[in-house]
C-alpha positions as a printed Julia matrix, in Angstrom:
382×3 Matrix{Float64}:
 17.08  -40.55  -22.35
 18.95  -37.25  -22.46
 21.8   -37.33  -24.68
 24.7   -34.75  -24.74
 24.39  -32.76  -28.27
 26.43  -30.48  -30.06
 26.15  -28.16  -32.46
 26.14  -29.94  -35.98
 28.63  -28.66  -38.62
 27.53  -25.51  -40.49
 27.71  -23.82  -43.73
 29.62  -21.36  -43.01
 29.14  -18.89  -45.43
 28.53  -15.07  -44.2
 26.09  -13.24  -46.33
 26.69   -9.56  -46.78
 24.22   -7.32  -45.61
 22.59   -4.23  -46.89
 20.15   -1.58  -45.86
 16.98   -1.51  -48.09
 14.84    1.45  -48.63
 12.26    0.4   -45.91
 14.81    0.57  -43.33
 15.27   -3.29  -42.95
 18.72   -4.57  -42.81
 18.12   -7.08  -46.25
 20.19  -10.12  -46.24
 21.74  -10.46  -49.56
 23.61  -13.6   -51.38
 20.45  -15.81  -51.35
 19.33  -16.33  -47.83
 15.3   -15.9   -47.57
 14.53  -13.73  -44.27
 16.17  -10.65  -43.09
 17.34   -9.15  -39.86
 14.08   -7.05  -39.19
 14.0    -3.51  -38.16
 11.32   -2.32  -35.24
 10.76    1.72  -34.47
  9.59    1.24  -31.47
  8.82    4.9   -31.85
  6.49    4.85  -34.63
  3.21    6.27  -35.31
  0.9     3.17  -35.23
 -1.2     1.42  -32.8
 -0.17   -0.85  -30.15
 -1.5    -4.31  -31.44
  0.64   -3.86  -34.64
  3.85   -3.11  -32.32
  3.51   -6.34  -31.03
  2.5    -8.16  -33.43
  5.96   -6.86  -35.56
  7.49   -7.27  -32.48
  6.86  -11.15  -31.81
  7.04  -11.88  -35.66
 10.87  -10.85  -35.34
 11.07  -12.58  -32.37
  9.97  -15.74  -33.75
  9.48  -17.22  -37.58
 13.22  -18.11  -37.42
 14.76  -15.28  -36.4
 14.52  -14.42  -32.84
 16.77  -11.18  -33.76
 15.77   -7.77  -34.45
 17.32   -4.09  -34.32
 15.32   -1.46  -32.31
 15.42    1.83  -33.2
 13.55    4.71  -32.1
 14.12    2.96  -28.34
 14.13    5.7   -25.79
 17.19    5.15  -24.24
 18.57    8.2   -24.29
 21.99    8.79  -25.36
 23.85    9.97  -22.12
 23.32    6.66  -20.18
 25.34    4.87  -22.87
 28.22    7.24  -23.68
 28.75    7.97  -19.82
 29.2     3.72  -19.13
 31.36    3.69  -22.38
 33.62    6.26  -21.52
 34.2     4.48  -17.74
 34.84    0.99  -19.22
 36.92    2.36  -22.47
 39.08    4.36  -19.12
 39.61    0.88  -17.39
 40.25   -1.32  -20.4
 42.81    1.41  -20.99
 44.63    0.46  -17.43
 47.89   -1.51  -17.3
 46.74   -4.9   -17.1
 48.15   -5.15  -13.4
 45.37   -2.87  -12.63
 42.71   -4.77  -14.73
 43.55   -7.43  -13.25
 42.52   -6.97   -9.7
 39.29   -6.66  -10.45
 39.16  -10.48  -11.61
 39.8   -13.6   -12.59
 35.78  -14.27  -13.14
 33.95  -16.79  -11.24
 32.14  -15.88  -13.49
 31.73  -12.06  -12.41
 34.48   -9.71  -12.85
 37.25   -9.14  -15.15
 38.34  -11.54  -17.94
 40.58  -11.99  -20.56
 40.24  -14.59  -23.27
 39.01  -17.21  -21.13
 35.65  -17.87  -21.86
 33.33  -19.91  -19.07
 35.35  -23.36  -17.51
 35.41  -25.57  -20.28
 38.33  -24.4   -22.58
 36.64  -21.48  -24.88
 38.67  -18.83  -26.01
 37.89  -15.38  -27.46
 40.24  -12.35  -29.02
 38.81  -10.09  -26.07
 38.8    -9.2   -22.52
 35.56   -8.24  -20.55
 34.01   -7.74  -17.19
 30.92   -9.19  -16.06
 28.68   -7.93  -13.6
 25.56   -8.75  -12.04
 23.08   -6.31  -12.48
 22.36   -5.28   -8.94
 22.91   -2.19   -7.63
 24.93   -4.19   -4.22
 26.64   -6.11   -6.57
 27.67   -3.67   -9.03
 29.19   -1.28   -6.24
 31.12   -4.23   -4.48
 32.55   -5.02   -7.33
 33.71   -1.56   -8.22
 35.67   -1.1    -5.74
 38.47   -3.12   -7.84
 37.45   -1.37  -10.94
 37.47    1.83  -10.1
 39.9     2.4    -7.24
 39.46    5.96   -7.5
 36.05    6.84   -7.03
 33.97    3.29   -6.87
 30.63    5.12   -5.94
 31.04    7.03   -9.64
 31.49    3.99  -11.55
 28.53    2.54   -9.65
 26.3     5.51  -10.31
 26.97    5.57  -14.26
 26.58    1.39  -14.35
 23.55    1.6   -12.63
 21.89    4.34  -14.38
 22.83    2.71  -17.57
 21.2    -0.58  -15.99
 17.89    0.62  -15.43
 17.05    2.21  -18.38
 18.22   -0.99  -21.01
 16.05   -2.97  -17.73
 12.94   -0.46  -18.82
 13.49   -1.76  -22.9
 13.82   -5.09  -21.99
 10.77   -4.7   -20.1
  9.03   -2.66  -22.98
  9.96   -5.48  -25.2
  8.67   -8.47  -23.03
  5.78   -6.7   -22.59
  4.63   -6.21  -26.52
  5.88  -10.03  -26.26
  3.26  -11.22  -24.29
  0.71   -9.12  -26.23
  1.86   -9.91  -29.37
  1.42  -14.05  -28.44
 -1.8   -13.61  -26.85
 -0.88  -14.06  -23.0
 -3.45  -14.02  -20.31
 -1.04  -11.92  -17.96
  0.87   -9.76  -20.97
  2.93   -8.86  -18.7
  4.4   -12.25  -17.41
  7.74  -11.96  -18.82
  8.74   -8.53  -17.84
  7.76   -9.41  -14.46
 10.43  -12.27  -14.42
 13.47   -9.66  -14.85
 12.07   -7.11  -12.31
 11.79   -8.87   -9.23
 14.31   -7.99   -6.34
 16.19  -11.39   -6.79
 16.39  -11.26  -10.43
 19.33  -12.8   -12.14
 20.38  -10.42  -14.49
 23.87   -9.57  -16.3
 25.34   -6.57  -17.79
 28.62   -7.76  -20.0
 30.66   -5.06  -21.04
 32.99   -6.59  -24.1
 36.33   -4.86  -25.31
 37.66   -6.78  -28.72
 41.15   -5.34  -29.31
 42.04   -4.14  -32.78
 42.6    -7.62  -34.63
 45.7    -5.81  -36.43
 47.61   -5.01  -32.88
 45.68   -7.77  -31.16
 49.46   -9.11  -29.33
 49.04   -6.15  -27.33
 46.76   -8.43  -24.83
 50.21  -10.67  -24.54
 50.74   -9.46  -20.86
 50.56  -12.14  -18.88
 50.07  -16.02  -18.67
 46.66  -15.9   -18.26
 45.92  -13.52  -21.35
 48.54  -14.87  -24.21
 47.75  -14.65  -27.35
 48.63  -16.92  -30.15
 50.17  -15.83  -33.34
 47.96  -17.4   -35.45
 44.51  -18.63  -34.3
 42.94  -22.21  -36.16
 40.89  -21.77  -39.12
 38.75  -24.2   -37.02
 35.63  -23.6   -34.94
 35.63  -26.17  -32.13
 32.85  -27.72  -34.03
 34.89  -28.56  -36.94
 33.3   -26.19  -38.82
 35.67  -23.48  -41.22
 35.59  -19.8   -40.03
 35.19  -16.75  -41.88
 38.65  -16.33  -44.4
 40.67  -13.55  -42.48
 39.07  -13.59  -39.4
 39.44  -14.46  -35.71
 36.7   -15.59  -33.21
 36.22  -12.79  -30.97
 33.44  -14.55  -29.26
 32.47  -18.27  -30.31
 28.94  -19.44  -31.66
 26.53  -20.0   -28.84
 22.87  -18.92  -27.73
 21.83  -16.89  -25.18
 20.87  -18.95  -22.2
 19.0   -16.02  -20.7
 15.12  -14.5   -21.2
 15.95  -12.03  -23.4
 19.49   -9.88  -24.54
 20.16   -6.42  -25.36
 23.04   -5.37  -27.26
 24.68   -1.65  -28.16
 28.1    -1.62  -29.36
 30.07    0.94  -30.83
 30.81    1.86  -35.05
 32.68   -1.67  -35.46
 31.62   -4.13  -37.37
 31.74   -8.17  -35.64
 28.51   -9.14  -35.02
 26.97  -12.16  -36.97
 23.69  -14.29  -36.83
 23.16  -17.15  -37.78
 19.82  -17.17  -40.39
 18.41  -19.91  -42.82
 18.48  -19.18  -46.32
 16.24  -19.81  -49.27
 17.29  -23.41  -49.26
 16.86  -24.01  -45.76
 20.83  -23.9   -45.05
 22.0   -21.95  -42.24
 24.62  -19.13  -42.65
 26.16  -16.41  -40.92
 25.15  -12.81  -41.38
 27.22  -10.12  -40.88
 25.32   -7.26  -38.9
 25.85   -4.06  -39.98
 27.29   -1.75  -36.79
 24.64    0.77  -35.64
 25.73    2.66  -32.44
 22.49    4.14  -31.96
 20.48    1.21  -32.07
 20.0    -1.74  -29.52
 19.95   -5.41  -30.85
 17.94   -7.54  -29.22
 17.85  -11.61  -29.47
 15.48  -14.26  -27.58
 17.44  -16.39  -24.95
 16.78  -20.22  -24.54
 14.23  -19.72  -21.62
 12.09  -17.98  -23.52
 12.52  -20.22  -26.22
 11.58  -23.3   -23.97
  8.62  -20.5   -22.28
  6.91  -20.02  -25.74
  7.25  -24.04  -26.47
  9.39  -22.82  -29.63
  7.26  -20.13  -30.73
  9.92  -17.66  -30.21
 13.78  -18.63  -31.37
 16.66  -18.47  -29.67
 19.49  -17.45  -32.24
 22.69  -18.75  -32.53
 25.47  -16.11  -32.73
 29.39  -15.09  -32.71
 31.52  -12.06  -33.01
 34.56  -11.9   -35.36
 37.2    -9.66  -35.09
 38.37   -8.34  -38.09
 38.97   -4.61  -37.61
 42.09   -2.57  -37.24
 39.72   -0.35  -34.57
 38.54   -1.71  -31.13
 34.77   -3.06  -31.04
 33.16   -1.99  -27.28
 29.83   -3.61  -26.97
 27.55   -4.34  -23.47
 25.13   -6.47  -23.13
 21.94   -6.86  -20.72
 20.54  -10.16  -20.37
 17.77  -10.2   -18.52
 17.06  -13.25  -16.55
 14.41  -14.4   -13.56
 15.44  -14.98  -10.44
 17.62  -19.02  -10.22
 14.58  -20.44   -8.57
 11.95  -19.84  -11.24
 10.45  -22.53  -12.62
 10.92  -22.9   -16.64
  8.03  -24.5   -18.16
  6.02  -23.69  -21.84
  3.02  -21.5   -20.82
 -0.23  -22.79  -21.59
 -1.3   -20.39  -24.4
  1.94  -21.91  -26.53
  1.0   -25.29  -26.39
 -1.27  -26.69  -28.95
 -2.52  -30.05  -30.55
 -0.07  -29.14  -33.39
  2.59  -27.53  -31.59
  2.71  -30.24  -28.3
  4.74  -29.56  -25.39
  8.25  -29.75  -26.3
 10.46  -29.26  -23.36
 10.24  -30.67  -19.3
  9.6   -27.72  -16.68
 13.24  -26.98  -15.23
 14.43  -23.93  -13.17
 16.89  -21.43  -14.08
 19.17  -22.91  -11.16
 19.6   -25.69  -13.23
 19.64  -24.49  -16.59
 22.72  -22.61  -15.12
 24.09  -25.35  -13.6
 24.37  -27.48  -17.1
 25.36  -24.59  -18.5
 28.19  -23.93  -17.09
 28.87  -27.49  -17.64
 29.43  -27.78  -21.31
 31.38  -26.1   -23.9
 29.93  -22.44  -25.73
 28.7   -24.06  -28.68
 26.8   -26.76  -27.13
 22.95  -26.66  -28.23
 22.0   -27.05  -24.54
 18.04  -26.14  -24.33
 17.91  -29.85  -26.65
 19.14  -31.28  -23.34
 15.64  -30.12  -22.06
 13.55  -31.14  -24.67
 10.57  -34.05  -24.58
 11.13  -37.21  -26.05
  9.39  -38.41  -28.2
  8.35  -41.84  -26.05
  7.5   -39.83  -23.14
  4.34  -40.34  -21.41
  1.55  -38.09  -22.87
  0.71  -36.81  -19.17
  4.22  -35.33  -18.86
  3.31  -34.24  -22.41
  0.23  -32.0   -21.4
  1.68  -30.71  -18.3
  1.09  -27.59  -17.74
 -2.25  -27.69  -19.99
 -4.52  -27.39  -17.15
């Protein structure tokens, strides 16, 4: 029987972070792992890549910062200087190019179910049709140019992502290494780009322009969980997994970003990520969670806005097209490690997704039980 879960209440402590002299980001105040560090530019052979690769992906993590990416720089800086220039609009103007259903331009409003965050965004699907219908109410001037620097900006995070998925599927052992990658490149793919602008948390009333977009005066101390937030802090952007294959982020010199790691005694607390403007960070989605049976984690994660300077960060979440089927691959399932979640497709991930609140723990709505039949078990064995 499926039962509706939610996320259980969490220490809550954030654990500073520091930079050790191997170029890992070292969590410090006790907790056992760290947020791992990959060059993808390094001087070493391929197998290792991917083996470092799918270690950060997986062994509790599911989080890692890539440097040495090959994104070059002018991509980025051209798409951040377009979406700093429309955030910058009166919010008349900003706000013909929403409200989201999902896609488009929103402020504070987070899905249908009652989440809030200290920010406005716009979210676009990444399709080059999509993107330039869409900019026609974002950039009334000249759509075609905010097109052109969106989509240029698009395909080369798409080419990481792909890298990434790729050293994935080595680094597990996959008959077809490059299954994965080949989810997020087909013509109907599903994939976002989410373009996030968290307003100085010192001037944050600045956003009070309409009904829609009012801001409180004083936000609760209390995640909708239950569980306390960090002292001083607002939620930018609640707790909550990426439901997609895999996510890239790049955001700007401002600090926000927290994970959510074990620690030595097995309790779970938040880790501040230190800002990195040149790097991407990259964290596994719930499909590829449930597509690795569990091998590879999908981490829980939140922004809080704390900073008396703006924090601009985009995302790309790659996705498959909605009617791929979601199912653990063969090569993940073992007599130790047995099937643990029923073949579903991305359609109706989406679909129960959009049904429930950020913080729900929705891939567990997916999961085996434990009195299941051992033929449903084994699917996907042969």
């Amino acid at each position: 029987m499926v039962v509706l879960s939610t996320t259980p209440a969490r220490q809550e402590t954030v654990v500073a972070a520091a930079t050790s002299t191997h170029g890992a980001v070292v969590v410090g105040g006790g907790a056992a792992g760290c947020i791992p560090t990959v060059d993808m530019s390094a001087p070493r052979g391929r197998a290792a890549l991917s083996r470092q690769v799918a270690r950060a992906c997986g062994e509790q993590h599911g989080f890692f910062r890539a440097v040495g990416h090959g994104v070059p720089p002018a991509p980025a800086a051209r798409l951040d200087s377009a979406t700093a220039a429309f955030f910058a609009l009166p919010p008349g103007e900003k706000q013909r190019a929403g409200p989201p259903s999902p896609l488009g331009y929103g402020c504070r409003s987070i899905g249908f179910n009652g989440d809030v965050g200290e920010l406005e965004y716009l979210l676009l699907h990444a399709n080059p049709a999509a993107v330039a219908h869409k900019a026609r109410t974002i950039d009334t001037t000249d759509p075609s140019r905010f097109s052109a620097v969106v989509n240029e900006y698009i395909e080369a995070v798409r080419q990481l992502a792909c890298e990434i998925l790729d050293l994935l599927g080595e680094g597990l052992g996959l008959k077809d290494t490059r299954y994965f990658s080949k989810l997020i490149t087909s013509t109907d793919s599903d994939s976002l780009l989410r373009i996030n602008h968290y307003p100085p948390s010192c001037t944050i009333h600045k956003l009070d322009h309409d009904d829609q977009c009012k801001m409180k005066s004083v936000v609760s101390s209390k995640a909708s969980n239950g569980a306390n937030l960090t002292a001083g802090g607002r939620v930018g952007f609640g707790e909550h997994s990426d439901p997609q294959i895999l996510s890239l982020l790049r955001a700007n010199d401002v600090d926000g970003l927290q994970v959510l790691l074990p620690d030595r005694d097995g309790k779970e607390a938040w880790v501040q990520v230190p800002a990195d403007p040149s790097a991407f960070f990259v964290n596994v989605g719930d499909l590829l969670q449930a597509l690795t049976n569990g091998k590879l984690i999908s981490v829980r994660h939140r922004v809080i806005a704390t900073a008396c300077r703006p924090r601009l960060s985009t995302i790309y979440f790659a996705a498959p097209p909605l009617h791929t089927r979601i199912s653990p691959l063969a090569e993940t399932i073992t007599t130790s490690n047995p099937r643990r979640y029923r073949p579903f497709t991305w359609a109706e991930y989406k679909t129960t997704m959009y049904s429930l609140r950020l913080s729900h723990s929705r891939l567990d709505l997916f999961k085996i039980d434990d009195d299941d039949d051992s033929d449903n078990a084994s699917e996907g064995k042969a």
